[in-house]
PyMOL commands that place a pseudoatom at each C-alpha (Angstrom):
pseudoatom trace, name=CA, resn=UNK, resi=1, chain=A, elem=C, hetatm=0, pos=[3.257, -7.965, 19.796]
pseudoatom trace, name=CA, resn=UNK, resi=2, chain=A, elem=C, hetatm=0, pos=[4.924, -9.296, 22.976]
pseudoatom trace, name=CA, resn=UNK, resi=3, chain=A, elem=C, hetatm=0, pos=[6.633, -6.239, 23.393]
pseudoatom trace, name=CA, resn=UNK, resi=4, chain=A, elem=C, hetatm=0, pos=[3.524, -4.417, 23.321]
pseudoatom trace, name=CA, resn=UNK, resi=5, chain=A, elem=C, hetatm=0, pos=[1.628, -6.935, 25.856]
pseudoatom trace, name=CA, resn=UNK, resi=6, chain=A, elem=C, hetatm=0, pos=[4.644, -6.896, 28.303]
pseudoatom trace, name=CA, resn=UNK, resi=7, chain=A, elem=C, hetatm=0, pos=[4.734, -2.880, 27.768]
pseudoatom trace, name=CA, resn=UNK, resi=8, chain=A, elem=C, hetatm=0, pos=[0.723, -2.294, 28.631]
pseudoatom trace, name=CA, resn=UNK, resi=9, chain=A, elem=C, hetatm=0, pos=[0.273, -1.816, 24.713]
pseudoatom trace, name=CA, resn=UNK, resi=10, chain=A, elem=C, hetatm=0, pos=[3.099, 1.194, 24.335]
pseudoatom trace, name=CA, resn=UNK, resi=11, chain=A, elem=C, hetatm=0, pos=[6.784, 1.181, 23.439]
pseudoatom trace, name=CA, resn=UNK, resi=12, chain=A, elem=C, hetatm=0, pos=[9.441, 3.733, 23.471]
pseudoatom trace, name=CA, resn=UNK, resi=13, chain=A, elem=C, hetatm=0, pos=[12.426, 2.704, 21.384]
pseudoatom trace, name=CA, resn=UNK, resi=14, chain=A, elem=C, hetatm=0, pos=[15.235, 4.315, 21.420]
pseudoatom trace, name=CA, resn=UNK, resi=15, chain=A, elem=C, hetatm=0, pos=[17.743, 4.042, 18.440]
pseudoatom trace, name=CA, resn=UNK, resi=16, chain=A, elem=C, hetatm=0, pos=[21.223, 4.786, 18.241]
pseudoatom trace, name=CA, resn=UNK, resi=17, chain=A, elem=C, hetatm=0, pos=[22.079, 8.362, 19.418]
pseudoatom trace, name=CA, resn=UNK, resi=18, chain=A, elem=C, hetatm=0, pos=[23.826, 9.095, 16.329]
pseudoatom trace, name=CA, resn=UNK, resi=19, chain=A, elem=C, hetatm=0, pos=[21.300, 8.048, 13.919]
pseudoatom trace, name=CA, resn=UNK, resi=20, chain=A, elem=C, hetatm=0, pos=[18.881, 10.789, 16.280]
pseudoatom trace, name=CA, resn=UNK, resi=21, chain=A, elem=C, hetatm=0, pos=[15.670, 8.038, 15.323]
pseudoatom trace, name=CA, resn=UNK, resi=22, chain=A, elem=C, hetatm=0, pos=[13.640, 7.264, 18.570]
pseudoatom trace, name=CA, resn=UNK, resi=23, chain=A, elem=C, hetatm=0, pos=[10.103, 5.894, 17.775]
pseudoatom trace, name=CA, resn=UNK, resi=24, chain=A, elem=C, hetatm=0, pos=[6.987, 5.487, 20.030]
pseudoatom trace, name=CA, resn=UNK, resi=25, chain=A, elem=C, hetatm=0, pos=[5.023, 2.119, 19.124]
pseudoatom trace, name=CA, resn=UNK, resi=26, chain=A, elem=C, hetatm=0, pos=[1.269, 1.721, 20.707]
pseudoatom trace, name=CA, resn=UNK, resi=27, chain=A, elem=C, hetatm=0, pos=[-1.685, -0.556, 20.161]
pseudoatom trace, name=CA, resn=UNK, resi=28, chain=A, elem=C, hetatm=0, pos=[-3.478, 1.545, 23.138]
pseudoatom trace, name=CA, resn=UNK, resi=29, chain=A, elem=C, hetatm=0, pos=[-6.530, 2.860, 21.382]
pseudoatom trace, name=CA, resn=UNK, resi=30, chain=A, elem=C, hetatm=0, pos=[-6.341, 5.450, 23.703]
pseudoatom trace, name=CA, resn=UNK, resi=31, chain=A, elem=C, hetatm=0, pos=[-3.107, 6.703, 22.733]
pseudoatom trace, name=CA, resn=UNK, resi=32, chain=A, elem=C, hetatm=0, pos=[-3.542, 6.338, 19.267]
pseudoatom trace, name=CA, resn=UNK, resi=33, chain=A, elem=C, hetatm=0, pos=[-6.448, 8.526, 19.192]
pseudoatom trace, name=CA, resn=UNK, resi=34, chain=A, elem=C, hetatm=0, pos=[-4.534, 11.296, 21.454]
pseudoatom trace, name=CA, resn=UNK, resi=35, chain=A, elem=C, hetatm=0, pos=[-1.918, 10.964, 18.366]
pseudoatom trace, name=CA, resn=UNK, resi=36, chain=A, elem=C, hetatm=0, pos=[-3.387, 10.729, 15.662]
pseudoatom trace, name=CA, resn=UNK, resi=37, chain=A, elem=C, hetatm=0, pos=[-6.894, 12.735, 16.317]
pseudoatom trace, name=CA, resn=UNK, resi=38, chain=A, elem=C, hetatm=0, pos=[-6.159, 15.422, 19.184]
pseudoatom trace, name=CA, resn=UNK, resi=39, chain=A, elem=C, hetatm=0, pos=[-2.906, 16.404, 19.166]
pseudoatom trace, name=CA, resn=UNK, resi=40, chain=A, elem=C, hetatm=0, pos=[-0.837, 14.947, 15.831]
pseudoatom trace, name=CA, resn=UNK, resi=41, chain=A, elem=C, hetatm=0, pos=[0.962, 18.659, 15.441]
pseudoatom trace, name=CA, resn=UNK, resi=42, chain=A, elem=C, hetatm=0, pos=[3.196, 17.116, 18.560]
pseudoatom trace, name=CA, resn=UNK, resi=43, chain=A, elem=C, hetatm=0, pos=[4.183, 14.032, 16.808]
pseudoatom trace, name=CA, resn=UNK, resi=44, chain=A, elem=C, hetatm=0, pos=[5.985, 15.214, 13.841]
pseudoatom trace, name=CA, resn=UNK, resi=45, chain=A, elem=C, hetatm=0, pos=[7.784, 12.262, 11.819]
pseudoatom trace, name=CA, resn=UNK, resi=46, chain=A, elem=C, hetatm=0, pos=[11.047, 14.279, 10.915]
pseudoatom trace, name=CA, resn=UNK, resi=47, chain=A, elem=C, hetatm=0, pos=[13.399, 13.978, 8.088]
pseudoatom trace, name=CA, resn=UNK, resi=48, chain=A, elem=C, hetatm=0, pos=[15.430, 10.969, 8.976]
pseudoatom trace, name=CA, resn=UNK, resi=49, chain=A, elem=C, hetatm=0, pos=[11.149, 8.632, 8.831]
pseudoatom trace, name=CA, resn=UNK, resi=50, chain=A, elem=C, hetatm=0, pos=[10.533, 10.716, 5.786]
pseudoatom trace, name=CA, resn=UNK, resi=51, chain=A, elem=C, hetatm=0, pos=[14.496, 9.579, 3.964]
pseudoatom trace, name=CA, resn=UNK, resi=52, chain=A, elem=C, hetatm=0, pos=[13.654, 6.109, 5.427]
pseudoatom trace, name=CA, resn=UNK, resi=53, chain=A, elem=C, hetatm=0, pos=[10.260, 6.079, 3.668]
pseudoatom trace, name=CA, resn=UNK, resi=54, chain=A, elem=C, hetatm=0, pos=[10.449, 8.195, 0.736]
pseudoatom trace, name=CA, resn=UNK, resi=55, chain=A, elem=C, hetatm=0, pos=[9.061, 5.554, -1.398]
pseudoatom trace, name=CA, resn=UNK, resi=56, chain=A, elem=C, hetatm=0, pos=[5.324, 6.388, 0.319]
pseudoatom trace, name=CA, resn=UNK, resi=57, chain=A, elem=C, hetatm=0, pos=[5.836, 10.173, -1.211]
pseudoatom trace, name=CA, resn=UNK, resi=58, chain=A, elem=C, hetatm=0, pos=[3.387, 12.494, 0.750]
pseudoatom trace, name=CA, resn=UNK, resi=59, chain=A, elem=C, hetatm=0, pos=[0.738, 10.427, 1.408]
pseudoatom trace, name=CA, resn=UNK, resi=60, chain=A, elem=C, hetatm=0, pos=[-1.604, 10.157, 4.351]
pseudoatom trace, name=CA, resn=UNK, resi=61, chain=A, elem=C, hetatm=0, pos=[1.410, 8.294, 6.099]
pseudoatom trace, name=CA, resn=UNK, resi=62, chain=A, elem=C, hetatm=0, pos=[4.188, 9.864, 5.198]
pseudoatom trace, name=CA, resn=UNK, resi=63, chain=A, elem=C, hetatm=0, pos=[3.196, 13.770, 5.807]
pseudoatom trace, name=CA, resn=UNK, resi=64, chain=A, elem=C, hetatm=0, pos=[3.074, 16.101, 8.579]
pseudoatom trace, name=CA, resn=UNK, resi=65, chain=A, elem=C, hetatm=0, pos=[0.806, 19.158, 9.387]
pseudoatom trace, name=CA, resn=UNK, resi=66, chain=A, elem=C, hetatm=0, pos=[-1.553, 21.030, 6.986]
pseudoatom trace, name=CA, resn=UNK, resi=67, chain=A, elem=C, hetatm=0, pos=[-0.564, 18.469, 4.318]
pseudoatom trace, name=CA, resn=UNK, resi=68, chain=A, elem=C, hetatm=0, pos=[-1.575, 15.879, 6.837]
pseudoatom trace, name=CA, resn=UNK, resi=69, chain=A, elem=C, hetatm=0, pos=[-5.076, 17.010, 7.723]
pseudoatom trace, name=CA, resn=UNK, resi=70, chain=A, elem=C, hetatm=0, pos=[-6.069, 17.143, 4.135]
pseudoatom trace, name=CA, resn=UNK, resi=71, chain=A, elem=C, hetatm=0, pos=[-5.319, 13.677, 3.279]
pseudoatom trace, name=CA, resn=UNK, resi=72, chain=A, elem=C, hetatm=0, pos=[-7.267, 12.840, 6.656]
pseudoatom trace, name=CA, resn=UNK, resi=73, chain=A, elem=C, hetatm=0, pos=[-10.184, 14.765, 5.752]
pseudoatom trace, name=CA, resn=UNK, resi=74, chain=A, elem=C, hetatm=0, pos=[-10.100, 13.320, 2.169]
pseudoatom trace, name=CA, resn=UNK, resi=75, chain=A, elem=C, hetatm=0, pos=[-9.709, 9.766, 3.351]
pseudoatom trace, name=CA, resn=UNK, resi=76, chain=A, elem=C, hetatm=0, pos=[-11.902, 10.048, 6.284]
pseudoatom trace, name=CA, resn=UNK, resi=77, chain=A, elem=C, hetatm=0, pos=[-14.720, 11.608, 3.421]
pseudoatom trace, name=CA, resn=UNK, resi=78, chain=A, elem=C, hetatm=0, pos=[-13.943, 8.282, 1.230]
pseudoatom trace, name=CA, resn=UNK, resi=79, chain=A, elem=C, hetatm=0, pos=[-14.153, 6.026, 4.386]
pseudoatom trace, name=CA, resn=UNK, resi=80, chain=A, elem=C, hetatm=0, pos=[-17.239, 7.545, 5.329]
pseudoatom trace, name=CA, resn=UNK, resi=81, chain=A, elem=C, hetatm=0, pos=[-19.311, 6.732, 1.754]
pseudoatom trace, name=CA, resn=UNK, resi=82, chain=A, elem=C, hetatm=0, pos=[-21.496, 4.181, 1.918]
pseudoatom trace, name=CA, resn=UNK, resi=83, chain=A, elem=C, hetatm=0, pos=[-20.526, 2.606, -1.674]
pseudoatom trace, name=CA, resn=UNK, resi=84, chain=A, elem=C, hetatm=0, pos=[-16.805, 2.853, -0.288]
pseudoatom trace, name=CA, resn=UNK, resi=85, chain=A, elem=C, hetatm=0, pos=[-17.920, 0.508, 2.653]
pseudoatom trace, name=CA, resn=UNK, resi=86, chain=A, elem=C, hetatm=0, pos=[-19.964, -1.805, 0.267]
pseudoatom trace, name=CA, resn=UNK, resi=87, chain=A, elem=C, hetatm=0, pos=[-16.752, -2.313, -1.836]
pseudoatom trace, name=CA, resn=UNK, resi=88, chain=A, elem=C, hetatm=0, pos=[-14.329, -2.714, 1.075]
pseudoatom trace, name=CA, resn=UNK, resi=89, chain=A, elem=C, hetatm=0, pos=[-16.660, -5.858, 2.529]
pseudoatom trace, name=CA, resn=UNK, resi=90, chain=A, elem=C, hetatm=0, pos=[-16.728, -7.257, -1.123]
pseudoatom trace, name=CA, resn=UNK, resi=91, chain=A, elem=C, hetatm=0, pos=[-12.981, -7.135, -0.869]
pseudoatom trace, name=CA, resn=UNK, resi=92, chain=A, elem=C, hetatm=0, pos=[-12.138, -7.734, 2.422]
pseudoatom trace, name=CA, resn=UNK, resi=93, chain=A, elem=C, hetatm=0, pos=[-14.708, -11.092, 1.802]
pseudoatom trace, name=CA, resn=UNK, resi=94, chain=A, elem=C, hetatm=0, pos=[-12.782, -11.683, -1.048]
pseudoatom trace, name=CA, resn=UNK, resi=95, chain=A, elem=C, hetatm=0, pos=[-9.661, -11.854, 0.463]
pseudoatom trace, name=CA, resn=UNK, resi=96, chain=A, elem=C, hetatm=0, pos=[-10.880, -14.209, 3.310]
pseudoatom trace, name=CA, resn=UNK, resi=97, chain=A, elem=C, hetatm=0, pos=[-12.498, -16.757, 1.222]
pseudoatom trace, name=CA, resn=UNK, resi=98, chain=A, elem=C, hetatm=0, pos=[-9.946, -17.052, -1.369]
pseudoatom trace, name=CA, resn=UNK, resi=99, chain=A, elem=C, hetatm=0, pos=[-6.796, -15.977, 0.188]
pseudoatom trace, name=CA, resn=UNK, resi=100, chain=A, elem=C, hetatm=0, pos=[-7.183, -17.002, 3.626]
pseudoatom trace, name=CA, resn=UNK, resi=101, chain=A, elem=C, hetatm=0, pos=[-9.198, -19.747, 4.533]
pseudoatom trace, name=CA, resn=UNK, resi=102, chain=A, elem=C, hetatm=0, pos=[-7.666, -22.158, 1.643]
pseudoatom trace, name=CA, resn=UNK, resi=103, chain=A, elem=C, hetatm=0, pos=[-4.022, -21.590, 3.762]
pseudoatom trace, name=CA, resn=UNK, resi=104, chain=A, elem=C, hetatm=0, pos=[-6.324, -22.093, 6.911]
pseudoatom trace, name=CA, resn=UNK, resi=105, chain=A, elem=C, hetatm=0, pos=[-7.622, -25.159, 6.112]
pseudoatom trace, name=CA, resn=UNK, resi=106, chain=A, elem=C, hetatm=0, pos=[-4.920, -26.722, 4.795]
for i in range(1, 106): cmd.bond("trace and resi %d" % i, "trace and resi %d" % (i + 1))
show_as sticks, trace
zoom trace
């Protein structure tokens, strides 16, 4: 996150030249939204992210293109259900109350 803060919330890093694996890192909610909403086609992962994180198969975050946009519509259908929401607070509760806050108050 320092990075990040000292980089107005986007980072360019640039890996070894032979390895060919520069990444882009943002917390700008601007800039995630220009990626990942208006113009992902221009932000393809490549093969070297895809060998790196084979173990995610072609999910939501491991695909590209066509394949993409229907796991975003699918998701974004799911997200969008109420009894989806109604779960996700149970859980998200859940995980507070028993997971967190005992470490918290400790």
């Amino acid at each position: 996150m320092a990075v990040l803060n000292e980089c107005d919330g986007t980072f360019e890093f640039k890996g070894p030249w032979f390895a060919n694996m520069d990444m882009l890192f943002t917390c700008d909610p601007a800039n995630i939204h220009h990626i990942m909403c208006k113009n992902f086609s221009n932000y393809p992962k490549g093969p070297e992210f895809k060998k790196i994180f084979a173990i995610l198969g072609d999910g939501i975050f491991n695909s590209d293109s066509e394949l993409w946009e229907l796991h975003r519509k699918t998701t974004t259908s799911l997200m969008n259900h109420a009894k989806f929401c109604k779960v996700l607070e149970r859980v998200v509760w859940d995980k507070i109350e028993n997971g967190l806050l005992p470490v918290l108050i400790i």
